[in-house]
C-alpha positions in Angstrom: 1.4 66.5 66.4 -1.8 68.8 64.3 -4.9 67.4 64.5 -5.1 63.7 64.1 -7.5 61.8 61.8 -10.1 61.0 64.9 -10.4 64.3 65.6 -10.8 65.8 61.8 -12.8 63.1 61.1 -15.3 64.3 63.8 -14.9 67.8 62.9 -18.1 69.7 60.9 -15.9 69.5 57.9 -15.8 66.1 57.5 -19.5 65.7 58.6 -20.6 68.3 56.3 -18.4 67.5 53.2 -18.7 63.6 53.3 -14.9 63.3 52.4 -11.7 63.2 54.9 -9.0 65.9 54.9 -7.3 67.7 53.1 -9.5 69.9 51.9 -9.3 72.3 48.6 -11.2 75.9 48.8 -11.5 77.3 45.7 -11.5 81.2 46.0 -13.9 82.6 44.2 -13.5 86.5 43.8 -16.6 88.4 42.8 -15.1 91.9 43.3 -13.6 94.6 40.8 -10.4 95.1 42.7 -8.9 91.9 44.1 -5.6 91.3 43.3 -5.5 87.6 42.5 -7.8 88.0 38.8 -9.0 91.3 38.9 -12.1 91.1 38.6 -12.6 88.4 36.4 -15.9 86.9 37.9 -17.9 89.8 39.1 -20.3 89.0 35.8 -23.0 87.0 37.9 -23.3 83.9 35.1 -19.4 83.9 34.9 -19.0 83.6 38.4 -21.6 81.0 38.9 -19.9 79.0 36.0 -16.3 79.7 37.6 -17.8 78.0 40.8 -18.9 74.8 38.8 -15.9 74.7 37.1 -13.8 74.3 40.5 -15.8 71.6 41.8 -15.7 69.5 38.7 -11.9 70.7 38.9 -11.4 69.3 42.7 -12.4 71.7 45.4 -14.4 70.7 47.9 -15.6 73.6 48.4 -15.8 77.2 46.8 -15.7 80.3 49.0 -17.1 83.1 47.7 -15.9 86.7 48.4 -17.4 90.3 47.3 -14.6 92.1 49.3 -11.1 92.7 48.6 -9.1 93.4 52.0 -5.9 93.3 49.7 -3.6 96.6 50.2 -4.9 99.6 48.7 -8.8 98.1 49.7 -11.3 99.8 51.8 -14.1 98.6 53.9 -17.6 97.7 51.7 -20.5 98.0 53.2 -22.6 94.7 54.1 -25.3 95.9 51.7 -22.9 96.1 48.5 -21.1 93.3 49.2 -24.4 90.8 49.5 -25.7 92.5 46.1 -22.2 91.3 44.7 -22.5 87.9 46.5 -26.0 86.9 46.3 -26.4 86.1 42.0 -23.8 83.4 43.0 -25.1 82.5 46.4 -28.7 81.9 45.7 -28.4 80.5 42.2 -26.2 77.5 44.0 -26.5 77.3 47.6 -28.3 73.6 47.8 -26.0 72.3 44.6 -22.7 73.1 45.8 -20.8 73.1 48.8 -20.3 76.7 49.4 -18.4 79.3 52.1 -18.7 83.1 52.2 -15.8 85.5 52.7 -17.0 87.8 55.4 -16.5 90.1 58.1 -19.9 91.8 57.9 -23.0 89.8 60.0 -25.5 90.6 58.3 -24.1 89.3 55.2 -22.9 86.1 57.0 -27.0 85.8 57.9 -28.0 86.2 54.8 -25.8 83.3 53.3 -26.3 81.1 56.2 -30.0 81.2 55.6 -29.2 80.2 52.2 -28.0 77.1 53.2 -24.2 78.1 52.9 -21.3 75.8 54.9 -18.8 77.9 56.2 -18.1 81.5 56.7 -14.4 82.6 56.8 -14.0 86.1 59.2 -10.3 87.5 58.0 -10.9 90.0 61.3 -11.3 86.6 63.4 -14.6 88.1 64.8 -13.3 91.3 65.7 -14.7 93.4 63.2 -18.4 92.7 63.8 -19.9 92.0 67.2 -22.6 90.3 65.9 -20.5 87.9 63.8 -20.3 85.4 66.5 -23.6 85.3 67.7 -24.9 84.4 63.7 -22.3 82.2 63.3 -23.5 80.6 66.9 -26.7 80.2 66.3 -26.4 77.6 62.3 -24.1 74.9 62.2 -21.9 76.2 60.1 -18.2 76.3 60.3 -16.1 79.2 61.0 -12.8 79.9 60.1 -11.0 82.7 61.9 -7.7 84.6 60.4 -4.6 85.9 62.4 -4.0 89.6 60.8 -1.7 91.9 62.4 -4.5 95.0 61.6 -7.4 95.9 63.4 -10.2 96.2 64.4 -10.8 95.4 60.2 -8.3 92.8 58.6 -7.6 95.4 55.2 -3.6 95.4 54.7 -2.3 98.6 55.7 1.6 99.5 55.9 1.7 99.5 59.3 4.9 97.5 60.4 4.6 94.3 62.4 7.5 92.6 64.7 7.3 89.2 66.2 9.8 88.6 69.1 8.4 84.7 68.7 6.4 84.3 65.4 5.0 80.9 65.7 3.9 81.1 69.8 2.4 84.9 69.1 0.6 83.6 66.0 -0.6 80.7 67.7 -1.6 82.6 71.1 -3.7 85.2 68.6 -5.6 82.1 67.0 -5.9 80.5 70.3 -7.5 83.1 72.3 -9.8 83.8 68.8 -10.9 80.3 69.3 -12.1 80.9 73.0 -13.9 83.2 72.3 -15.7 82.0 69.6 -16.2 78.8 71.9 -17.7 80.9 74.8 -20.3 82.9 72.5 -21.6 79.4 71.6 -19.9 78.1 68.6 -18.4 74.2 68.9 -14.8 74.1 68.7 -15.6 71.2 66.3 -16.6 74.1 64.0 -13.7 75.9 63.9 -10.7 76.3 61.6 -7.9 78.3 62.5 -5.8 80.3 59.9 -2.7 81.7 60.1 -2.7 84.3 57.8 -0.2 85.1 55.3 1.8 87.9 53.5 0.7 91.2 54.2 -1.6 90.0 56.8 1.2 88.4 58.9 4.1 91.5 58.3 5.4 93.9 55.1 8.7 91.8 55.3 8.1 88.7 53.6 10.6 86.5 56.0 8.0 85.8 58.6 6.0 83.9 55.5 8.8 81.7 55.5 9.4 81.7 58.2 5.8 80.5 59.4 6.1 77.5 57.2 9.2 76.3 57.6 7.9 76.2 61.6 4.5 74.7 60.3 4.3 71.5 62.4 5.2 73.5 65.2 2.6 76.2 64.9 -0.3 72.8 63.6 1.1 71.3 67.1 0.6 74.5 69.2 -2.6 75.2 67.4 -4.1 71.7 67.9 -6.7 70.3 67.8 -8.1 73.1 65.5 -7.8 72.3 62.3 -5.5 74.6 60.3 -6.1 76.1 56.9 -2.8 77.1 54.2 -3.9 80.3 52.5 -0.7 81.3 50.6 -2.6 81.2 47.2 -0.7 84.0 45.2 0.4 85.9 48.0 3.0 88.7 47.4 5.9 86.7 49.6 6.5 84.6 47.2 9.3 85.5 45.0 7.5 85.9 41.2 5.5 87.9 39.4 1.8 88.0 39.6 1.0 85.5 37.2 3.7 82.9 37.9 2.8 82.4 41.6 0.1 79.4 41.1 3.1 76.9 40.9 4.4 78.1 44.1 1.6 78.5 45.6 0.7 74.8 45.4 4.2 73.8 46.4 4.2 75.9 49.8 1.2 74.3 50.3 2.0 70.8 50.2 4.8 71.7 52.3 1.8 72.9 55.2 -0.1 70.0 54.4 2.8 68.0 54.7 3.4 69.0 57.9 0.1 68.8 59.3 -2.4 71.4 57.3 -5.7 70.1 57.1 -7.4 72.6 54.4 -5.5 74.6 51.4 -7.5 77.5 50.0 -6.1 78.1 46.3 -7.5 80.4 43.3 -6.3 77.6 40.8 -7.9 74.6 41.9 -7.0 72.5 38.9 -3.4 72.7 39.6 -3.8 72.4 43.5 -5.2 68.9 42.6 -2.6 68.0 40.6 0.2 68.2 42.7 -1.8 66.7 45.5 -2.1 63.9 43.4 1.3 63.5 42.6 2.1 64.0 46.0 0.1 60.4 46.4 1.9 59.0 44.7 5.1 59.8 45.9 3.8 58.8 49.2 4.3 62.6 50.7 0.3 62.3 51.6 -2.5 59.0 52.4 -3.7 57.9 49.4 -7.3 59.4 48.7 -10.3 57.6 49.2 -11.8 55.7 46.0 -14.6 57.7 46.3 -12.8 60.8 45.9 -10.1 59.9 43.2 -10.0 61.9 40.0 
């Protein structure tokens, strides 16, 4: 079975966050190329309203990102991406919970000294060697990302095959987790991620593949918990701007089947169709002091 509720409920999550899983992260791009809302927040006062906005919407927390690693992306430097990040970072770290999308260190320092949660490495500490050693030395908690590219997690066309998908996923995140163990981080900090779309293959089939074998991969993975991030990703069969539906959907079908954390770029709806999930009994009824 994925992670019970003993063990999330002892996990720097639910310690930090004051709420039990699941957990909505609200993706907050402040970039001018991502490909979810091009570049809709890099404007520091819009961004820093956007972030408001998704708590009062539902998310628990809001990650904030000042690199795309979508395909087509190349690798920022630590110094541009903190003075894209920091407006946002500094004007609520202390209101809001809030996570940083980062590969670089020294940008994972800076926010950490700020007072941010939770840093999310897409190169699963494999891009920077002093990632782990930052990360060791806060309490924060670290997510770290399968992605079939390295030593940096951008999507590049390079082919991917998987003789046994969930077991090579799940050996990658394991072995991640080790070693983020062994360089002094608590394994009750960590959330593992399995990565998605690109990040996973350029055939779309091991997406669906992935989640149709999600209890499988939660169980192999346990007793991490495990993070959805399928938010608008290019595997799913629609256009750009009608993904958010099916987005939400694929993730209830992870949570379902035991996800503990959904990261989504439309928080609003996200909330909604956990909610109706509820009531349909799909998912524990959420605590009073969390209803909406």
């Amino acid at each position: 079975m994925s992670a019970s509720a003993a063990v999330l409920a002892g996990h720097r999550l639910a310690r930090w966050l004051g709420t039990p899983a699941p957990w909505i992260v609200g993706v907050l791009n402040v970039t001018p190329d991502s490909f979810a809302d091009g570049g809709r927040f890099l404007a520091p006062e819009r961004a820093r309203h956007r972030a408001e906005e998704m708590i009062q919407e539902g998310a628990t927390v809001v990650e904030v990102g000042g690199e795309s690693t979508a395909p087509g992306s190349r690798p920022l430097d630590a110094d541009t991406e903190w003075r894209r990040i920091a407006p946002v970072l500094e004007a609520l770290a202390g209101r809001l919970p809030l996570a940083v999308d980062t590969y670089h260190a020294a940008t994972a320092a800076r926010a950490l000294a700020l007072g941010v949660g939770m840093i999310n490495d897409v190169s699963a500490l494999r891009a920077d060697p002093a990632m782990a050693e930052v990360v060791a030395a806060s309490e924060a908690v670290l997510v770290l990302m399968h992605a079939k590219d390295a030593p940096l997690p951008h999507v590049s066309a390079r082919p991917r095959q998987y003789r046994d998908l969930v077991n090579e996923v799940a050996d990658f995140l394991l072995e991640r987790a080790q070693a983020a163990v062994r360089a002094g981080i608590g394994a009750e900090r960590i959330v593992l991620d399995p990565g998605w779309g690109r990040f996973l293959s350029l055939d779309p089939e091991p997406s669906w593949e992935l989640l149709r074998a999600f209890a499988s991969l939660a169980a192999r993975l346990h007793p991490f918990p495990v993070m959805v991030a399928v938010s608008r990703k290019g595997f799913l069969p629609a256009p750009l701007e009608e993904r958010d539906p099916l987005s939400q959907l694929a993730a209830l079908h992870a949570l379902e089947h035991g996800a503990a954390l959904v990261r989504t770029h439309h928080v609003r709806m996200m909330r909604q169709f956990l909610e109706v999930w509820r009531k349909l009994g799909r998912l524990p009824p959420a605590p009073d002091s969390v209803r909406t």
